[in-house]
VORO-256713 format. One record per atom (N, C-alpha, C, O): residue in one letter; atom name; x, y, z. Coordinates in steps of 0.1 Angstrom, whole numbers. Layout:
# VORO-256713
aa	at	east	north	up
A	CA	X	Y	Z;
...
This chain:
# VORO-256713
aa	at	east	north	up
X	N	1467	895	1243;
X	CA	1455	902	1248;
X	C	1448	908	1236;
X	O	1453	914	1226;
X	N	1437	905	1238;
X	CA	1424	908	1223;
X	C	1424	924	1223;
X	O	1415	930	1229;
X	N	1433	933	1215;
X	CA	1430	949	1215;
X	C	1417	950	1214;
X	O	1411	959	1220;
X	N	1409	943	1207;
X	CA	1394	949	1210;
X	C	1386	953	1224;
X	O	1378	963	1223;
X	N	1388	948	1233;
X	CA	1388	942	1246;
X	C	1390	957	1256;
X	O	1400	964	1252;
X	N	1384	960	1264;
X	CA	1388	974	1270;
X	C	1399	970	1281;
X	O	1397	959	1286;
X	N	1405	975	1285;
X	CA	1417	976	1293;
X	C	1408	976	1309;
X	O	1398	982	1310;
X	N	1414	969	1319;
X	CA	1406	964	1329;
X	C	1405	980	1343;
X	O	1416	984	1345;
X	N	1400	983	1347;
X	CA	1397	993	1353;
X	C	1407	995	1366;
X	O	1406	985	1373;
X	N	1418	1007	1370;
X	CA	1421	1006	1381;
X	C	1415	994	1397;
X	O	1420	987	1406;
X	N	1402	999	1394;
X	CA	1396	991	1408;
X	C	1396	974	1403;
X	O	1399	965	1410;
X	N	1393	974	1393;
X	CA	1395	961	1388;
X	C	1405	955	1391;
X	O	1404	944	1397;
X	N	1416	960	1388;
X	CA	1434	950	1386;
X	C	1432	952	1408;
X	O	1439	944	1415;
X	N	1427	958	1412;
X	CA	1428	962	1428;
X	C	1427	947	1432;
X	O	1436	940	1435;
X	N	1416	943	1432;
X	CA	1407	932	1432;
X	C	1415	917	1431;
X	O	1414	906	1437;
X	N	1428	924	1417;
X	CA	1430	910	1422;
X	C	1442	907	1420;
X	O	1446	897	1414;
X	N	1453	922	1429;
X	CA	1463	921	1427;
X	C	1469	932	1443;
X	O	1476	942	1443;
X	N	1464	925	1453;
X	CA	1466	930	1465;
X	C	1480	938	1468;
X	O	1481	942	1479;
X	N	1488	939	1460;
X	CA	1498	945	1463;
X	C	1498	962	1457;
X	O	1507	970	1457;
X	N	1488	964	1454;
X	CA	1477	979	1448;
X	C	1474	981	1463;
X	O	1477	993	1465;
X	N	1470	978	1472;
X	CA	1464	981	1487;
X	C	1470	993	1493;
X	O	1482	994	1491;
X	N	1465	1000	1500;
X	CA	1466	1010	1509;
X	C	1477	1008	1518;
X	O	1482	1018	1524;
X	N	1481	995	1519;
X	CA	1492	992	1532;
X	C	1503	993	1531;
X	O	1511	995	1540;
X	N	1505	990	1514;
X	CA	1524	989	1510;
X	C	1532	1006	1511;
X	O	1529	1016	1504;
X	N	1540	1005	1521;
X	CA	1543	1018	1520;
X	C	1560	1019	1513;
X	O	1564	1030	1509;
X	N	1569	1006	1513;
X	CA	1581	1012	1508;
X	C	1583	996	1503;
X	O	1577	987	1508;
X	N	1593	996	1491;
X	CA	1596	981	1487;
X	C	1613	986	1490;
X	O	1620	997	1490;
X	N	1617	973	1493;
X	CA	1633	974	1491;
X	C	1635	959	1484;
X	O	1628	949	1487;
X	N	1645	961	1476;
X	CA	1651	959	1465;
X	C	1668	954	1468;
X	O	1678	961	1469;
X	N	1666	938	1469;
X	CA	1679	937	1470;
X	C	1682	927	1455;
X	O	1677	918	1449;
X	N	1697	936	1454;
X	CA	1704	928	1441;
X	C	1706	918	1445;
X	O	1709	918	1457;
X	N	1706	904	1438;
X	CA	1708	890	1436;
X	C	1716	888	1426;
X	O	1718	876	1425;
X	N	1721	895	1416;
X	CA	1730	892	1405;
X	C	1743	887	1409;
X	O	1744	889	1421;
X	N	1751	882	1405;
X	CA	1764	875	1399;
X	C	1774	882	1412;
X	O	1780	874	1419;
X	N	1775	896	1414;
X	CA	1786	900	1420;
X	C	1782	903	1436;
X	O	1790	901	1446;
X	N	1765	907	1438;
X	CA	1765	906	1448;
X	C	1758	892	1457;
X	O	1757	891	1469;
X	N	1756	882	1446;
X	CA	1750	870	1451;
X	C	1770	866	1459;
X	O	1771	861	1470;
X	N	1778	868	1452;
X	CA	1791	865	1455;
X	C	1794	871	1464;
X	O	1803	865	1470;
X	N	1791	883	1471;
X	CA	1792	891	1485;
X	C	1783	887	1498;
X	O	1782	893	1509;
X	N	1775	873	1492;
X	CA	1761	875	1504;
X	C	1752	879	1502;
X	O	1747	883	1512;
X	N	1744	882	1488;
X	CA	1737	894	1490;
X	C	1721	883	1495;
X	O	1711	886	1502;
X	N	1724	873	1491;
X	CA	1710	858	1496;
X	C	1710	861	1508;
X	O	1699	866	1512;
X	N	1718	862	1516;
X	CA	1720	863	1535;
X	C	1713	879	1537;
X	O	1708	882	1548;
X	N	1714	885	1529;
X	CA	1710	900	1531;
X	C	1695	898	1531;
X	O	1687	901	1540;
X	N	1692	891	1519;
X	CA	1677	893	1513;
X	C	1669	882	1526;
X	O	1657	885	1528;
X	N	1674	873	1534;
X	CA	1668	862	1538;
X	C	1665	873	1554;
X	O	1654	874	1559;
X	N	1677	879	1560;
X	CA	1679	889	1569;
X	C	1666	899	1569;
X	O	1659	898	1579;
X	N	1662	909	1556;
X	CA	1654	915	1556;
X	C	1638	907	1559;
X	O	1627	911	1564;
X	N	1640	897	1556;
X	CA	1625	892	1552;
X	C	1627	881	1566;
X	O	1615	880	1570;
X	N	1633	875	1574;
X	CA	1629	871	1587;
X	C	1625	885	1597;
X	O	1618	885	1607;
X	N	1632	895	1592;
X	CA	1632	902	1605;
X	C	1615	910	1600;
X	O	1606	908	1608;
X	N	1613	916	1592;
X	CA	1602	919	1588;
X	C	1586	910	1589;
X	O	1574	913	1591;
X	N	1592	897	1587;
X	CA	1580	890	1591;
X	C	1579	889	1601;
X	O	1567	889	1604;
X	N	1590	888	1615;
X	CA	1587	885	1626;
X	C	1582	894	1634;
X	O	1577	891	1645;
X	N	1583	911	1628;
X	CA	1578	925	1631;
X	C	1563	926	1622;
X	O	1557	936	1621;
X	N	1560	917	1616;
X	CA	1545	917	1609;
X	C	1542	928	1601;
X	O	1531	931	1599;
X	N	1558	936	1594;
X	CA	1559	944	1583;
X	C	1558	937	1573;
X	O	1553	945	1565;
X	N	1560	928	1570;
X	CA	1564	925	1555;
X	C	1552	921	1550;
X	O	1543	913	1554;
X	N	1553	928	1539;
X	CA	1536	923	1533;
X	C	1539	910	1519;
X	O	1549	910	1510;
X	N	1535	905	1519;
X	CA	1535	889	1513;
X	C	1526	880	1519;
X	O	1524	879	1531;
X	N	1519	872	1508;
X	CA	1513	860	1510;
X	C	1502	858	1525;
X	O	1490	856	1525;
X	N	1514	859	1536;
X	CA	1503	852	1545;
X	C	1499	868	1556;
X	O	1493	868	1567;
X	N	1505	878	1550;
X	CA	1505	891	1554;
X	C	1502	903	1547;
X	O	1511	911	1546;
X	N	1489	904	1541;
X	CA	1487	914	1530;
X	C	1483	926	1539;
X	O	1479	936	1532;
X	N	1484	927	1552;
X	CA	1486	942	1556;
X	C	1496	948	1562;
X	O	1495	955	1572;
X	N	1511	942	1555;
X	CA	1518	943	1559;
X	C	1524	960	1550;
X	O	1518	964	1540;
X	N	1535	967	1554;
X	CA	1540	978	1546;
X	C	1552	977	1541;
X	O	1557	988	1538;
X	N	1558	970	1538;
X	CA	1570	970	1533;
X	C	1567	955	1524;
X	O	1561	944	1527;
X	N	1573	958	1515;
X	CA	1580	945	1502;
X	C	1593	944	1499;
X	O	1599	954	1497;
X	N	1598	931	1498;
X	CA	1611	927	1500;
X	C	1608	921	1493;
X	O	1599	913	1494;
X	N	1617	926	1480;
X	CA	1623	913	1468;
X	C	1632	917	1469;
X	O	1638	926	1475;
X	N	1638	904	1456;
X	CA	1652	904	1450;
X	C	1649	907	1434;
X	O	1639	903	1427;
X	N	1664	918	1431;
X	CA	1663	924	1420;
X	C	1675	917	1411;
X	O	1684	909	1415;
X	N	1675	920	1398;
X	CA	1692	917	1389;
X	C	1695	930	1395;
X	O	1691	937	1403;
X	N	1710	930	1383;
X	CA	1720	940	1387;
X	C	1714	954	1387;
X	O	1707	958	1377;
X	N	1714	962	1396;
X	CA	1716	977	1401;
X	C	1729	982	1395;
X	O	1731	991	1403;
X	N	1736	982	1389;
X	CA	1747	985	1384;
X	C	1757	988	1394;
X	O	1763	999	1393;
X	N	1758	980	1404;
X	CA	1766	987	1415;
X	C	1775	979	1420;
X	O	1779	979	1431;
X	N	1777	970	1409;
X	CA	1786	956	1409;
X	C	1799	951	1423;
X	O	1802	941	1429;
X	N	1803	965	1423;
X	CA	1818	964	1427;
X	C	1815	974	1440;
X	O	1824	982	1445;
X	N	1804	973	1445;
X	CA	1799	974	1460;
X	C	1787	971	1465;
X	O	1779	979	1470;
X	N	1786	958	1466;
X	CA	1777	949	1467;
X	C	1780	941	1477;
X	O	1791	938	1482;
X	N	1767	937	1481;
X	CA	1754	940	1483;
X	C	1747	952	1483;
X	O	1747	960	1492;
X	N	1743	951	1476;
X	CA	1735	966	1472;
X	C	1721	963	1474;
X	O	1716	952	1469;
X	N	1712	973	1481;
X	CA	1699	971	1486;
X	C	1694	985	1482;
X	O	1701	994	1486;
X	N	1685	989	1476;
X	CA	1676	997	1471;
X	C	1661	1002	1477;
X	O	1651	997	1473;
X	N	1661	1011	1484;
X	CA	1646	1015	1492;
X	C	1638	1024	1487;
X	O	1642	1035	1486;
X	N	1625	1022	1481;
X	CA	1620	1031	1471;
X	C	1604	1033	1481;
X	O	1598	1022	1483;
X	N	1598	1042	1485;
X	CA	1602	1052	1471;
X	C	1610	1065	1477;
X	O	1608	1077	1474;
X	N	1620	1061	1487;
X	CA	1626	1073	1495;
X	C	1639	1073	1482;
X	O	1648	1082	1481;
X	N	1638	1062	1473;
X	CA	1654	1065	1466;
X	C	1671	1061	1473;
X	O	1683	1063	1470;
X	N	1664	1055	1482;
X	CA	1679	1050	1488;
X	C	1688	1044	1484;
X	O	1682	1036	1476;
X	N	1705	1039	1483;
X	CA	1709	1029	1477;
X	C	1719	1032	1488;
X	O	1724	1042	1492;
X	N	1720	1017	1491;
X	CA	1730	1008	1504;
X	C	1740	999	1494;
X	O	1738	992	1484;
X	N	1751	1004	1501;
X	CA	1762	992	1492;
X	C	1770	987	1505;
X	O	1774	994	1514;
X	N	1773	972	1503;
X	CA	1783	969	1512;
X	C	1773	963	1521;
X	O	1780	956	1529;
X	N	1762	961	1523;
X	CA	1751	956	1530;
X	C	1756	943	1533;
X	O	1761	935	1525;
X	N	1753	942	1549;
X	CA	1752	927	1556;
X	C	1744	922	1563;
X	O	1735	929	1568;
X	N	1744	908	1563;
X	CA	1731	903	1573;
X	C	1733	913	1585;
X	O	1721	918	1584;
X	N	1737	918	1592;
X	CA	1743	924	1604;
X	C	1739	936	1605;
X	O	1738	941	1616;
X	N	1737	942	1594;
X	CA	1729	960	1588;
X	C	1717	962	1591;
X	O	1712	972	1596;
X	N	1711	948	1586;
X	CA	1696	950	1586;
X	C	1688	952	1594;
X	O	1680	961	1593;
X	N	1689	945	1604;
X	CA	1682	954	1617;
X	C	1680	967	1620;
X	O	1669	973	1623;
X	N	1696	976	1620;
X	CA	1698	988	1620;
X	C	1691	999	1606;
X	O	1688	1010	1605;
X	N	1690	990	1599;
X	CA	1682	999	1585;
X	C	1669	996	1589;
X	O	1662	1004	1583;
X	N	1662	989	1595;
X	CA	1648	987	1595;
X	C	1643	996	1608;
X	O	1632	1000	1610;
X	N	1653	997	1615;
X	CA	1649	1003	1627;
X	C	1651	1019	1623;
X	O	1641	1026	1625;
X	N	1661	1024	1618;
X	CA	1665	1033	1615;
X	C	1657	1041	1605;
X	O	1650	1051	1605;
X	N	1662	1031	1596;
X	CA	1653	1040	1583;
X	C	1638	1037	1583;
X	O	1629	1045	1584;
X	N	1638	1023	1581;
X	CA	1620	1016	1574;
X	C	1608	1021	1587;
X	O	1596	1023	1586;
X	N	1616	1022	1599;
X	CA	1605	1022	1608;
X	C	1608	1037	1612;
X	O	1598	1041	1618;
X	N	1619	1048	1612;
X	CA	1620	1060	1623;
X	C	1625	1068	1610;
X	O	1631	1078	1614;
X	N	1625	1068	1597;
X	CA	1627	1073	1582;
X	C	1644	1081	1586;
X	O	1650	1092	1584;
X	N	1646	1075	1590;
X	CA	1663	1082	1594;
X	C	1671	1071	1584;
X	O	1673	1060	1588;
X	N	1677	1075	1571;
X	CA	1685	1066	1561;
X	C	1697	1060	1576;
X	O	1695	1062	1588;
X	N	1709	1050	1570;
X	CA	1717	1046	1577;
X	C	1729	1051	1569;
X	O	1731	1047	1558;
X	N	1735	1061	1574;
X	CA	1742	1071	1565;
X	C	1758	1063	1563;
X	O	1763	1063	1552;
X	N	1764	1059	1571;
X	CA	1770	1050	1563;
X	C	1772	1039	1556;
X	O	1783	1032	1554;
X	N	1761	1037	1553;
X	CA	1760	1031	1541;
X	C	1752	1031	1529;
X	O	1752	1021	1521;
X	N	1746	1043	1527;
X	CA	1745	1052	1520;
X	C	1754	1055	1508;
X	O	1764	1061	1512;
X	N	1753	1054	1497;
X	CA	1758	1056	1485;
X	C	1756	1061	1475;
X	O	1766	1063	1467;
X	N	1739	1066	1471;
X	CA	1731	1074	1464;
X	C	1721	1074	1468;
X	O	1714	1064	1471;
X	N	1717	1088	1466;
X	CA	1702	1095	1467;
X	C	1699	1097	1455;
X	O	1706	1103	1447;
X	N	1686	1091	1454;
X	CA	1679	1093	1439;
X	C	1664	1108	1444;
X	O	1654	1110	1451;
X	N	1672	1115	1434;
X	CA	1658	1127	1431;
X	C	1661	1140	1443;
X	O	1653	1150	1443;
């Protein structure tokens, strides 16, 4: 990038980076690394994002007014309780996570802000 060059204006990067929009209200974050890819954590991440799409939360591609984002992350350092899934910006961290969870965390927490307390492992902040 040419430093001469001014740096592109909040409203600018808006324009043309839709995930800046008014609609995203929480991302979750599931680990795909080495230990929890070995626990299922693909079946977790595939879990969150069918059930989200089919509730017309998930914001991605063919749903940019959607409120929630689901990616996959590397290691969370939480190796040795994994699947580990991460809810920001409440700060949540889920360990032990299964396809089978996810419903109950979406209903629970993503949609009625009530965490899913046993499976709960840290609170950030």
């Amino acid at each position: 990038m040419d430093r001469e060059a001014p740096l592109p204006t909040p409203e600018q990067d808006a324009v043309v980076t839709p995930v800046m929009g008014p609609s995203l209200k929480r991302q979750i974050l599931v680990c795909t690394s080495k230990s929890c890819a070995a626990n299922g954590s693909e079946a977790v991440l595939e879990a969150f994002k069918a059930q989200l799409i089919e509730e017309q939360l998930l914001f991605y591609k063919h749903n940019r007014e959607g409120e929630i984002q689901c990616i996959q992350c590397g290691s969370v350092g939480f190796c040795a309780i994994g699947p580990a899934v991460l809810v920001y910006p409440d700060g949540i961290w889920y360990a032990h996570v299964t396809p089978a969870d996810v419903p109950e965390i979406i209903e629970s927490h993503l949609k009625g802000g009530v965490p899913v307390e046993r499976l709960v492992r840290k609170r950030l902040g």
